[in-house]
N, CA, C and O atoms as a Tinker XYZ file with bonds, in Angstrom:
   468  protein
     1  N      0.836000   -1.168000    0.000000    73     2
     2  CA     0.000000    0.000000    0.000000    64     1     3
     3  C      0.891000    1.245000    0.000000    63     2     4     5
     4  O      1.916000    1.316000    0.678000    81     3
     5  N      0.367000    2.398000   -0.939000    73     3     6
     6  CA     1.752000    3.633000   -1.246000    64     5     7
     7  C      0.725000    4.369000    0.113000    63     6     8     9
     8  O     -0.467000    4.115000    0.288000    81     7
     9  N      1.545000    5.284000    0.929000    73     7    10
    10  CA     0.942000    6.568000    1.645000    64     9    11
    11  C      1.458000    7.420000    1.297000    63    10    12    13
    12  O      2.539000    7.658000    1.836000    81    11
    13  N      0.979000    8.320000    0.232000    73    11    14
    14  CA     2.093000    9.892000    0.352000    64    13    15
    15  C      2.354000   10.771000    1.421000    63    14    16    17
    16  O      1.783000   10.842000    2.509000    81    15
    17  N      3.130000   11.317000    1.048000    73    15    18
    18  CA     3.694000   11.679000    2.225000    64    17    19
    19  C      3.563000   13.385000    2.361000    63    18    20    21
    20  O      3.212000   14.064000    3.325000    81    19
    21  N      4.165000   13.944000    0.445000    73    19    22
    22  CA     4.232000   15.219000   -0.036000    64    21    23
    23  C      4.624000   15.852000   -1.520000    63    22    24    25
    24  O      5.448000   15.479000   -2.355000    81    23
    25  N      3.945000   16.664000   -1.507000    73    23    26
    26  CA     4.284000   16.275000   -3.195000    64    25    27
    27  C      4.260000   18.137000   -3.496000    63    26    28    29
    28  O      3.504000   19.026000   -3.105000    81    27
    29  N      5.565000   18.125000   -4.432000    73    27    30
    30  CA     6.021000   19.149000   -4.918000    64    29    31
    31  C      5.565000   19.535000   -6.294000    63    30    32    33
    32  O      5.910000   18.799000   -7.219000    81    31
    33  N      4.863000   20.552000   -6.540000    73    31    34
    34  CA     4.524000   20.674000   -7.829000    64    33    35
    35  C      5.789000   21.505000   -8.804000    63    34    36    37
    36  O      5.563000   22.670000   -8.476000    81    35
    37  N      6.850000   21.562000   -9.697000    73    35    38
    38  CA     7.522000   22.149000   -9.881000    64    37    39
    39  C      7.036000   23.069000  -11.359000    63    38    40    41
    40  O      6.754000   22.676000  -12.491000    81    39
    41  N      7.089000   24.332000  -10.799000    73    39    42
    42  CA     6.636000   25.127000  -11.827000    64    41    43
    43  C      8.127000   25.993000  -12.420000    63    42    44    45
    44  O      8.735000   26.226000  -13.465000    81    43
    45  N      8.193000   26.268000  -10.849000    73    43    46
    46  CA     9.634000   27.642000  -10.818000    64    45    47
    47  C     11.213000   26.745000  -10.371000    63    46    48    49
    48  O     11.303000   25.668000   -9.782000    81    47
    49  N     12.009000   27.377000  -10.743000    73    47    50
    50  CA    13.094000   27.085000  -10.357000    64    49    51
    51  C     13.521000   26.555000   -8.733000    63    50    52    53
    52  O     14.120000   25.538000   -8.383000    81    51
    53  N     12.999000   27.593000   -7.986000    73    51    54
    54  CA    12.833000   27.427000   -6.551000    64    53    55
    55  C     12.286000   26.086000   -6.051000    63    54    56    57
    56  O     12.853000   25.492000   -5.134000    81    55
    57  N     11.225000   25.622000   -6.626000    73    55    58
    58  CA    10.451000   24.244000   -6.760000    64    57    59
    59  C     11.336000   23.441000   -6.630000    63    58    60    61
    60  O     11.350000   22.485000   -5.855000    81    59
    61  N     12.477000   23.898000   -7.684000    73    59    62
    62  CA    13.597000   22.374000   -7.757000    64    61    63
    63  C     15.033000   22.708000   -6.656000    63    62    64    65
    64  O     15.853000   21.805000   -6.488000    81    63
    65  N     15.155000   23.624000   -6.187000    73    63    66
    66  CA    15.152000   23.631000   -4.533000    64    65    67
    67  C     14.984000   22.877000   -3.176000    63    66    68    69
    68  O     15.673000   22.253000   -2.369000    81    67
    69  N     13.262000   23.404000   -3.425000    73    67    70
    70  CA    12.489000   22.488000   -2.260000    64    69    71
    71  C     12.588000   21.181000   -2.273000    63    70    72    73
    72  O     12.770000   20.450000   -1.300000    81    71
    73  N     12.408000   20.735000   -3.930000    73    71    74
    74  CA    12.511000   19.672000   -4.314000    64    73    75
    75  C     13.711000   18.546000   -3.249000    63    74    76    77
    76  O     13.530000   17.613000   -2.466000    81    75
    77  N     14.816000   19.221000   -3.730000    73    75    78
    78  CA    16.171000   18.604000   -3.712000    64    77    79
    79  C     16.081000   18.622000   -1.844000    63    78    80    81
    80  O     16.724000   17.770000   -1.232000    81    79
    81  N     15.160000   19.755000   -1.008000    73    79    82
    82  CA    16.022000   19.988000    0.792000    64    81    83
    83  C     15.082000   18.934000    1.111000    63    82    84    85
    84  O     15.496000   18.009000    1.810000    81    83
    85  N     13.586000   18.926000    0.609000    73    83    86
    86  CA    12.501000   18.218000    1.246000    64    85    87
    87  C     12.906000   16.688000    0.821000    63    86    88    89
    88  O     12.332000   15.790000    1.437000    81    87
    89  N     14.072000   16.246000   -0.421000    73    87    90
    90  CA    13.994000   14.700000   -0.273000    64    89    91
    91  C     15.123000   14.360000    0.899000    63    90    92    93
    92  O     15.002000   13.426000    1.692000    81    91
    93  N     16.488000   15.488000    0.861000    73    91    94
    94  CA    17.582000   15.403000    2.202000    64    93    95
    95  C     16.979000   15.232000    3.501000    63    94    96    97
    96  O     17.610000   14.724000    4.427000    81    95
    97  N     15.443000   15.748000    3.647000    73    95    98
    98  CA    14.975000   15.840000    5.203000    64    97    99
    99  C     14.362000   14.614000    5.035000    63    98   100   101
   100  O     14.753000   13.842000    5.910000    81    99
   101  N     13.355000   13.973000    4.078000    73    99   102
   102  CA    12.573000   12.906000    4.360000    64   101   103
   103  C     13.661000   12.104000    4.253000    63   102   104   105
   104  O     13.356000   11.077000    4.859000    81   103
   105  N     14.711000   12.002000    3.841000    73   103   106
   106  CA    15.535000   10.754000    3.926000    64   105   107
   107  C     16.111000   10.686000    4.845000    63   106   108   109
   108  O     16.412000    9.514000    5.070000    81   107
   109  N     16.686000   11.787000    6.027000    73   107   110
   110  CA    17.051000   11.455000    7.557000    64   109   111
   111  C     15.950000   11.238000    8.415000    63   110   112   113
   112  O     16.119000   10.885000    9.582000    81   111
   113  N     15.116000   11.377000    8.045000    73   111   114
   114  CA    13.764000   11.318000    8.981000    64   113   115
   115  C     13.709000    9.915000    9.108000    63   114   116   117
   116  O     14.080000    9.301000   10.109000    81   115
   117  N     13.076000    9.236000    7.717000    73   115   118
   118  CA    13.424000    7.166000    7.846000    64   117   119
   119  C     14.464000    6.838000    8.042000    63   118   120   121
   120  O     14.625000    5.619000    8.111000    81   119
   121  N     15.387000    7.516000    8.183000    73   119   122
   122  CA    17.246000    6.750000    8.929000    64   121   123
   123  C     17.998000    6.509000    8.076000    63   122   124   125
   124  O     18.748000    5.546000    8.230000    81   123
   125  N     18.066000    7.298000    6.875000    73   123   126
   126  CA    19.061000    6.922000    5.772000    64   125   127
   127  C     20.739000    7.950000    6.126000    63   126   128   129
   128  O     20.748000    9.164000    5.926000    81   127
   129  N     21.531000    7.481000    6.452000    73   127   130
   130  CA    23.119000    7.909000    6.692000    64   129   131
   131  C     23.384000    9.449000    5.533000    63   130   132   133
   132  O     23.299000    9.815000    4.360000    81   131
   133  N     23.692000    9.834000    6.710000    73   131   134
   134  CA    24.265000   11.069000    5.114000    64   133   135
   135  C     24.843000   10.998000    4.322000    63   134   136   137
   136  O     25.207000   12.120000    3.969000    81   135
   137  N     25.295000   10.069000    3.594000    73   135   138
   138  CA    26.000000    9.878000    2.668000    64   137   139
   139  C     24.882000    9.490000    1.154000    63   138   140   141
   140  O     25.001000    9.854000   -0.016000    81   139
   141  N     23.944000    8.713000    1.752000    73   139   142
   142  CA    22.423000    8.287000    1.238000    64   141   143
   143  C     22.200000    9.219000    1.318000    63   142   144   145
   144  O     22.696000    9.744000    0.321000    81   143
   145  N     21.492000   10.294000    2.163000    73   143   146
   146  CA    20.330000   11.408000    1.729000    64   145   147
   147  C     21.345000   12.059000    1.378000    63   146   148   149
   148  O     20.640000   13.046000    1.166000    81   147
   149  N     22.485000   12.466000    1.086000    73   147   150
   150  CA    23.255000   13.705000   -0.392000    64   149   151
   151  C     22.609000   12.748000   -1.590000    63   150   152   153
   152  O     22.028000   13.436000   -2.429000    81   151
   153  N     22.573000   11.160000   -1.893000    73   151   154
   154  CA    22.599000   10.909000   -3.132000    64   153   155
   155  C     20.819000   10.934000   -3.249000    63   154   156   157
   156  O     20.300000   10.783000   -4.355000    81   155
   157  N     20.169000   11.091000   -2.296000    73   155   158
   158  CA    18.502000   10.908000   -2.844000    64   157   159
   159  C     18.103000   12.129000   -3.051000    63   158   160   161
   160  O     17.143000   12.336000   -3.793000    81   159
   161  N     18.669000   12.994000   -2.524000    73   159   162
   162  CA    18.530000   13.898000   -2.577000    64   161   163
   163  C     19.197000   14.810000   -3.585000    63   162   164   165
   164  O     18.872000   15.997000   -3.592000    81   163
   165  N     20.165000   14.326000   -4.497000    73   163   166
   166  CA    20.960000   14.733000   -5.860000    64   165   167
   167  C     20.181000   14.584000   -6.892000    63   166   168   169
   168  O     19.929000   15.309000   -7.855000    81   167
   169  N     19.640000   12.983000   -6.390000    73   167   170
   170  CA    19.129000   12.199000   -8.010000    64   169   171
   171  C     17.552000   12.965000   -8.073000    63   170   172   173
   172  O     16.867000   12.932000   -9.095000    81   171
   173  N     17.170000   13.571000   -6.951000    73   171   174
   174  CA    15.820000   13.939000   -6.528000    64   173   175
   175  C     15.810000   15.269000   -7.695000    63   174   176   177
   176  O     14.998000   15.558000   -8.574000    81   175
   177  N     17.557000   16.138000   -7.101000    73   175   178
   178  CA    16.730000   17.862000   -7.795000    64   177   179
   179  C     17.302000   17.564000   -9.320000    63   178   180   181
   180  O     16.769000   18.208000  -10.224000    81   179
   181  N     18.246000   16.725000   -9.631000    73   179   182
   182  CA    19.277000   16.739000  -11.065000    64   181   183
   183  C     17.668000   15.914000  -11.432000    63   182   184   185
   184  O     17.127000   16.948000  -11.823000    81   183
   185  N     16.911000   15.187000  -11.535000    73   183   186
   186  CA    15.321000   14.723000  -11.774000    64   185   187
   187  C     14.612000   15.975000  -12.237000    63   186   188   189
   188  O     14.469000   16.363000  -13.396000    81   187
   189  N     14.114000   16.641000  -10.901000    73   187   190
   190  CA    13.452000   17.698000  -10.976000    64   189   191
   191  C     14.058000   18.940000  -11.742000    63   190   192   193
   192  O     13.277000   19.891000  -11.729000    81   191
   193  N     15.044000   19.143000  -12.295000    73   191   194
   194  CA    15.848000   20.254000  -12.905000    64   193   195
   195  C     15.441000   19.883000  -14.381000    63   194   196   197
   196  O     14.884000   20.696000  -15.120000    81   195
   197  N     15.734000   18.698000  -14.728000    73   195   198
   198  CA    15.291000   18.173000  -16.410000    64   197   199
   199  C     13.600000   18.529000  -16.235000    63   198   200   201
   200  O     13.071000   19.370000  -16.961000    81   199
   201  N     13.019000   17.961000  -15.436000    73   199   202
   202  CA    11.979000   18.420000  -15.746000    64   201   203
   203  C     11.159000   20.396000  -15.988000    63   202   204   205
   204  O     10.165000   20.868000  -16.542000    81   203
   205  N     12.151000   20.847000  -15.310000    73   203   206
   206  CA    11.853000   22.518000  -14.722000    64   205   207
   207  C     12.779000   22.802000  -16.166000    63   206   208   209
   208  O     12.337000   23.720000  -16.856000    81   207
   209  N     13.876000   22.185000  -16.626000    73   207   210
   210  CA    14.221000   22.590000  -18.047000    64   209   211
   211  C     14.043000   22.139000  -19.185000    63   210   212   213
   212  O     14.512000   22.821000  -20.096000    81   211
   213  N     13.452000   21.093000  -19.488000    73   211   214
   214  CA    13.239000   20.388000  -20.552000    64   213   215
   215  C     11.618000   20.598000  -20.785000    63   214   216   217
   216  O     11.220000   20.789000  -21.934000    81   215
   217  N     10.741000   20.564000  -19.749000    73   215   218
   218  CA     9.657000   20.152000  -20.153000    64   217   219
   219  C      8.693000   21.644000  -19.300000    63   218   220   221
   220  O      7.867000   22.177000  -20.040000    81   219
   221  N      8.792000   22.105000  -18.175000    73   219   222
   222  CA     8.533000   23.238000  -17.643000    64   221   223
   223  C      7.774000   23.136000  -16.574000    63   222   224   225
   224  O      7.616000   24.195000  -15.968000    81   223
   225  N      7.296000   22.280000  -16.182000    73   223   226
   226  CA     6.208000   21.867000  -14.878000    64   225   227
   227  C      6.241000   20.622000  -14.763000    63   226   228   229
   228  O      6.473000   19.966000  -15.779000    81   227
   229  N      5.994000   19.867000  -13.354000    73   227   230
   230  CA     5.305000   18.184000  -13.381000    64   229   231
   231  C      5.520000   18.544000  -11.738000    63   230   232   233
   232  O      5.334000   19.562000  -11.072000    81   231
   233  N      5.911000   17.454000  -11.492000    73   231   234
   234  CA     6.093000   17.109000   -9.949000    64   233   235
   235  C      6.483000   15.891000   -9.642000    63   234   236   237
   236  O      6.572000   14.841000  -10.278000    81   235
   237  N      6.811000   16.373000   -8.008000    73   235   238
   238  CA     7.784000   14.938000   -7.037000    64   237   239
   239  C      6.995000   14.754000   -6.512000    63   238   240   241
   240  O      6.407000   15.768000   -6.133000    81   239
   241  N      6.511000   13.683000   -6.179000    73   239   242
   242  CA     5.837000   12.533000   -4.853000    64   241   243
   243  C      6.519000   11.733000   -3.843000    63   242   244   245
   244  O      7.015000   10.643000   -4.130000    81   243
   245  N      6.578000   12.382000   -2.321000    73   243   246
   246  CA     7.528000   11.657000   -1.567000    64   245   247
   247  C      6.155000   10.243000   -0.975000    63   246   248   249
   248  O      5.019000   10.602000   -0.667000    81   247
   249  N      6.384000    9.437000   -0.949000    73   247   250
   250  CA     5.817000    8.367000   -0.465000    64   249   251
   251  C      6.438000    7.087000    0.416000    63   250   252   253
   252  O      7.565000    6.592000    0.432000    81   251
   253  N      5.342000    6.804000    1.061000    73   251   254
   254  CA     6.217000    5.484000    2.079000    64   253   255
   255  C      5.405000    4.044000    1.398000    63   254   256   257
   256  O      4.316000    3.685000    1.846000    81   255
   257  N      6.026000    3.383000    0.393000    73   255   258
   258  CA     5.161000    1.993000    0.594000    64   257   259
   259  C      5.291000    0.828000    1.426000    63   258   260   261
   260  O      6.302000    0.548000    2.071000    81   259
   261  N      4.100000    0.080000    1.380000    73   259   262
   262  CA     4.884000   -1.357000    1.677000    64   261   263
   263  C      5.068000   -2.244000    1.440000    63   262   264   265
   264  O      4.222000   -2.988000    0.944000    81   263
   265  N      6.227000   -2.563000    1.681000    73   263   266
   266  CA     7.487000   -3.975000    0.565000    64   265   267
   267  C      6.745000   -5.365000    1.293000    63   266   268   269
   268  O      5.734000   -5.580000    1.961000    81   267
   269  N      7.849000   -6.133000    0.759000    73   267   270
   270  CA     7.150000   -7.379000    1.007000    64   269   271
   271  C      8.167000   -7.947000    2.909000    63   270   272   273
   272  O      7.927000   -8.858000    3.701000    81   271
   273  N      9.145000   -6.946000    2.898000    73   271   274
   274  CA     9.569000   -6.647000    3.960000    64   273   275
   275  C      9.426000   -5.825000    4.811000    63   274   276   277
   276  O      9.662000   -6.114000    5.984000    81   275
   277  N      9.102000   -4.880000    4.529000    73   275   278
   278  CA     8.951000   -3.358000    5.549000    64   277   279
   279  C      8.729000   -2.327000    4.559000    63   278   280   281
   280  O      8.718000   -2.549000    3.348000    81   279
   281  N      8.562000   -1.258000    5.066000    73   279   282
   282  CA     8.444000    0.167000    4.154000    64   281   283
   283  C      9.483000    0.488000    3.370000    63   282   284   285
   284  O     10.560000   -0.089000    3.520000    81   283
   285  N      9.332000    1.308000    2.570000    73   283   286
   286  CA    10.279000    1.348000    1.420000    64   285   287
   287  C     10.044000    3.164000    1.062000    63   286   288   289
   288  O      8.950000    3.652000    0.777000    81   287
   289  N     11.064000    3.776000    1.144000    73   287   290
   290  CA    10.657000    5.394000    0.750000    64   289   291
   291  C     10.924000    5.248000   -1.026000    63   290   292   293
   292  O     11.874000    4.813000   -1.676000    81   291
   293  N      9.690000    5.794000   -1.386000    73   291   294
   294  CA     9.637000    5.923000   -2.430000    64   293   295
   295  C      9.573000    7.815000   -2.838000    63   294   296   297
   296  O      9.145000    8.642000   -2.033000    81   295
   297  N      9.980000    8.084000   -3.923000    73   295   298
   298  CA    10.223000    9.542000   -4.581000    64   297   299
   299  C     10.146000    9.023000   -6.321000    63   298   300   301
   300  O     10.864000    8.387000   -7.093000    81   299
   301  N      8.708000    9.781000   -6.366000    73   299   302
   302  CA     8.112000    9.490000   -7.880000    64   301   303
   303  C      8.864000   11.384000   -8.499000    63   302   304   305
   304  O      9.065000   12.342000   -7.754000    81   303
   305  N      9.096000   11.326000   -9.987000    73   303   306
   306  CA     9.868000   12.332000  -10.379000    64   305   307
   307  C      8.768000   12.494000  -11.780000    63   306   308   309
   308  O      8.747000   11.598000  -12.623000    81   307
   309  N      8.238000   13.228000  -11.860000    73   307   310
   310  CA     7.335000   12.991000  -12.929000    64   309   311
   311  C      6.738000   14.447000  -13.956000    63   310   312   313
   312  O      6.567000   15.554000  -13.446000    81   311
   313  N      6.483000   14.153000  -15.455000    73   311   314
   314  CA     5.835000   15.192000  -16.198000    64   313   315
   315  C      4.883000   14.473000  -17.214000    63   314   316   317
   316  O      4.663000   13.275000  -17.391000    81   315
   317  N      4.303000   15.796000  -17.933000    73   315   318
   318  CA     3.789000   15.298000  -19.133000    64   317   319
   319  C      4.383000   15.309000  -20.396000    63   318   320   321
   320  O      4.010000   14.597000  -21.328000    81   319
   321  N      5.355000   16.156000  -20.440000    73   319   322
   322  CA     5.778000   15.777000  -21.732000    64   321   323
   323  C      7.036000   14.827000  -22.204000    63   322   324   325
   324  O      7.438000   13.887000  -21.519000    81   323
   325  N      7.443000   15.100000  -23.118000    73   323   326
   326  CA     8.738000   14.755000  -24.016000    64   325   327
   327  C      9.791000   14.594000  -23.071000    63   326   328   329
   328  O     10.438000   13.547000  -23.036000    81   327
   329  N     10.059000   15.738000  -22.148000    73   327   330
   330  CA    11.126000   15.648000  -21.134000    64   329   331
   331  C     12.738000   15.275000  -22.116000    63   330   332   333
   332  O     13.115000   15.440000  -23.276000    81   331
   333  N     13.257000   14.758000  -20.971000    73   331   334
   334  CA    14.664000   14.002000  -22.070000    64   333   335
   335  C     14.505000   13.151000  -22.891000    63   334   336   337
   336  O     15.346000   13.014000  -23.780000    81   335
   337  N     13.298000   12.278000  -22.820000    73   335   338
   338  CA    13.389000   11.840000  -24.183000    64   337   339
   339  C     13.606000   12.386000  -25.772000    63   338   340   341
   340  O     14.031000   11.805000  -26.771000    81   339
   341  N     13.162000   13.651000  -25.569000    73   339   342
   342  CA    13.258000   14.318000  -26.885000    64   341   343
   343  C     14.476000   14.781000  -27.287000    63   342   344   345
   344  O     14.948000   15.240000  -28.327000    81   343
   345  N     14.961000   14.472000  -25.888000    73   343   346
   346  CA    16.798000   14.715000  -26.173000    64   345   347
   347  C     17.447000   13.939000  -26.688000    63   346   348   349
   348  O     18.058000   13.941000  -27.757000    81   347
   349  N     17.234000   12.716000  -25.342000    73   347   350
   350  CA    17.932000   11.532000  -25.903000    64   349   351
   351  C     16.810000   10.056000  -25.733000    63   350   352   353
   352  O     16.443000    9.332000  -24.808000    81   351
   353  N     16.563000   10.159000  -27.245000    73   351   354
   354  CA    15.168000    8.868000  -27.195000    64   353   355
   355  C     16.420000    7.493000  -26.624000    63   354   356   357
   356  O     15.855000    6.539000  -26.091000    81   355
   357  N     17.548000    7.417000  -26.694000    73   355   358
   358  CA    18.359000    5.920000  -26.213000    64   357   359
   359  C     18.361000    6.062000  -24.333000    63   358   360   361
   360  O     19.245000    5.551000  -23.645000    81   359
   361  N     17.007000    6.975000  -23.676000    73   359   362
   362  CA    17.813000    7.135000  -22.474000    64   361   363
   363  C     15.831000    6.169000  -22.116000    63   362   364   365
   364  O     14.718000    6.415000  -22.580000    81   363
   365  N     16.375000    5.022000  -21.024000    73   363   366
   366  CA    15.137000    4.185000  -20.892000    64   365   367
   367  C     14.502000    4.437000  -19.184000    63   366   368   369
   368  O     13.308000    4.364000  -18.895000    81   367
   369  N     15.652000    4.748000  -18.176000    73   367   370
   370  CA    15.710000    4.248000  -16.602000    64   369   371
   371  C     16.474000    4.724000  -15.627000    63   370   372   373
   372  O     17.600000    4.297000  -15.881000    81   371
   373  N     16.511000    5.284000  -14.776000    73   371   374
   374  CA    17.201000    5.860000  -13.898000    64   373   375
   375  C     17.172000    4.928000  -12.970000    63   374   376   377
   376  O     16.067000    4.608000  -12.531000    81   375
   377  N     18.275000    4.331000  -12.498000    73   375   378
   378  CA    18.607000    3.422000  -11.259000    64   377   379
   379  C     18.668000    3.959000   -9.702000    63   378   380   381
   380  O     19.667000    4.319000   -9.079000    81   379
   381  N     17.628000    3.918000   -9.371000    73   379   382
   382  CA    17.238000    4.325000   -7.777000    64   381   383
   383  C     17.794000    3.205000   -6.541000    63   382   384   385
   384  O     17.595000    1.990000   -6.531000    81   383
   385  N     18.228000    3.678000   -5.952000    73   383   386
   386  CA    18.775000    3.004000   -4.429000    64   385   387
   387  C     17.785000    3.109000   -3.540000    63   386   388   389
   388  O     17.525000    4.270000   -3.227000    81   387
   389  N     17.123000    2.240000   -3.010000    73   387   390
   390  CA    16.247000    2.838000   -1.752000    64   389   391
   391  C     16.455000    1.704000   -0.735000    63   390   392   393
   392  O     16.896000    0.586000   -1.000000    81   391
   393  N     16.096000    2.131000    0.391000    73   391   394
   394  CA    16.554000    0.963000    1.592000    64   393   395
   395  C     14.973000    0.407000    1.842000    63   394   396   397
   396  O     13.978000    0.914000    1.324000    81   395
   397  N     14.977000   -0.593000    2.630000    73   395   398
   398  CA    13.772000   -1.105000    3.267000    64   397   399
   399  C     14.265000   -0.455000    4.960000    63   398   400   401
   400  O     15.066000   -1.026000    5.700000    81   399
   401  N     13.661000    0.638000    5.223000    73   399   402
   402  CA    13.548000    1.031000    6.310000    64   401   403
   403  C     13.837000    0.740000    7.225000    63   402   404   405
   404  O     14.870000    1.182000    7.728000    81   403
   405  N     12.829000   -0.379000    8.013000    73   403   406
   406  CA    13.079000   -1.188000    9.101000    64   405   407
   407  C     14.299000   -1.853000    8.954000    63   406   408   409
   408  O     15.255000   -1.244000    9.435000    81   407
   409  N     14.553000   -2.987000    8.397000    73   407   410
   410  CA    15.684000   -3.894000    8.793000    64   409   411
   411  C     16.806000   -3.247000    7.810000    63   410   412   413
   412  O     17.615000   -4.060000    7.361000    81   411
   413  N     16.957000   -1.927000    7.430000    73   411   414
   414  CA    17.995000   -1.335000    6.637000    64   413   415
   415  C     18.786000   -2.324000    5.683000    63   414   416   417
   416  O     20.009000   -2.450000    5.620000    81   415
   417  N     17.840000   -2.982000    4.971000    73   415   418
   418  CA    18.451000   -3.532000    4.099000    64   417   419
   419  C     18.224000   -3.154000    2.638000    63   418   420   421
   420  O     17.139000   -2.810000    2.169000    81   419
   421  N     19.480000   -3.268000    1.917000    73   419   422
   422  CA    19.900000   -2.262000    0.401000    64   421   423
   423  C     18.721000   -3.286000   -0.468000    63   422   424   425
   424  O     18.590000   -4.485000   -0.224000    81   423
   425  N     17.988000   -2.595000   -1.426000    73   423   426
   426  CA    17.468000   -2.977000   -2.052000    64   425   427
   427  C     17.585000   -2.195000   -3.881000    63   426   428   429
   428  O     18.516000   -1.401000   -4.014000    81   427
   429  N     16.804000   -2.406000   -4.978000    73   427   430
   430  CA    17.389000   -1.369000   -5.820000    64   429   431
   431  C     15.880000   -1.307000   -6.991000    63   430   432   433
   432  O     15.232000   -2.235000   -7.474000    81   431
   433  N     15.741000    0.038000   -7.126000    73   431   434
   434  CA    14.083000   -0.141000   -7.951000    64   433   435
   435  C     14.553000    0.428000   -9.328000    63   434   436   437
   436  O     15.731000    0.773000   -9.421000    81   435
   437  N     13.697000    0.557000  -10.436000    73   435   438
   438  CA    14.258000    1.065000  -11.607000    64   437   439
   439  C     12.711000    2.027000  -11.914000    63   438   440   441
   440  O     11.621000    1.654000  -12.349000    81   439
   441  N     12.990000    2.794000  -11.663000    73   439   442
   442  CA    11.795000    4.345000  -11.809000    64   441   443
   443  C     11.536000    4.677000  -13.359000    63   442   444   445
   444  O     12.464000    4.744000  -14.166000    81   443
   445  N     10.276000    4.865000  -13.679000    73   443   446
   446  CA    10.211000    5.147000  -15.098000    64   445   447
   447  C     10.859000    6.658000  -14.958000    63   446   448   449
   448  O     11.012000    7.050000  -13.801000    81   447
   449  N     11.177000    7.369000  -15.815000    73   447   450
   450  CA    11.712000    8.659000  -16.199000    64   449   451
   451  C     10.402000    9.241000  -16.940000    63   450   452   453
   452  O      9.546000    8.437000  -17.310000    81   451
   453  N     10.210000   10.775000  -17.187000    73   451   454
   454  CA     9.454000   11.684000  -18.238000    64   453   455
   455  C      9.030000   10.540000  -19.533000    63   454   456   457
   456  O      9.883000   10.092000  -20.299000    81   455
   457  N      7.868000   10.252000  -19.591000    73   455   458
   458  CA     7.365000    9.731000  -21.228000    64   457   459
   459  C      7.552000    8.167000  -21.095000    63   458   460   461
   460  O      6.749000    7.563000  -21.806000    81   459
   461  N      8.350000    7.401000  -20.413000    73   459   462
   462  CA     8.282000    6.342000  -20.170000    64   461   463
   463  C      7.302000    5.244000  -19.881000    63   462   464   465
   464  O      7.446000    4.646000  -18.814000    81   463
   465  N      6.565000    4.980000  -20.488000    73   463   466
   466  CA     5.004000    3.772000  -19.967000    64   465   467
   467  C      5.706000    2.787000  -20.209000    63   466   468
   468  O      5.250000    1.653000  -20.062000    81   467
């Protein structure tokens, strides 16, 4: 079951800001090491930046689901258009790291990107 948590609409530049502090805070909040929330929080605004430059609006979804082990923080990165694909149609998946919360164990998801079904 997903629970959101918060969700950023990115219109303005600033958006991809909030974007980038609000995934650094939700990721010390579930217990991820600082070394983890710099990178969820990288892949979060360099996400949200293609979208605020390529395409001009969409939004982030911070969410908690649950795995078949424990909760899992999830961060959806999302638009409507073309995005980078129109850049680069050879680009398919962005490789996400996320932990299972509770028993901090490494797990690894593959997130659709802009235009991706």
């Amino acid at each position: 079951m997903h629970k959101s948590i918060l969700t950023i609409d990115i219109r303005y530049e600033h958006d991809v800001v909030l974007a980038r502090q609000r995934a650094r805070q939700i990721a010390g909040l579930v217990g991820f090491d600082l070394q983890d929330q710099t990178r969820i929080s990288t892949s979060t605004s360099e996400l949200a930046r293609n979208v605020f430059q390529y395409v001009g609006s969409g939004r982030v979804e911070f969410g908690i689901d649950d795995g078949a082990t424990g909760w899992l923080l999830s961060i959806t990165v999302s638009d409507k258009g073309g995005g980078v694909f129109a850049l680069r149609p050879d680009a398919h998946r962005v490789h996400v790291i996320i932990r299972d919360v509770p028993s901090g164990a490494i797990g690894s998801v593959f997130i659709p990107v802009a235009g991706l079904r």
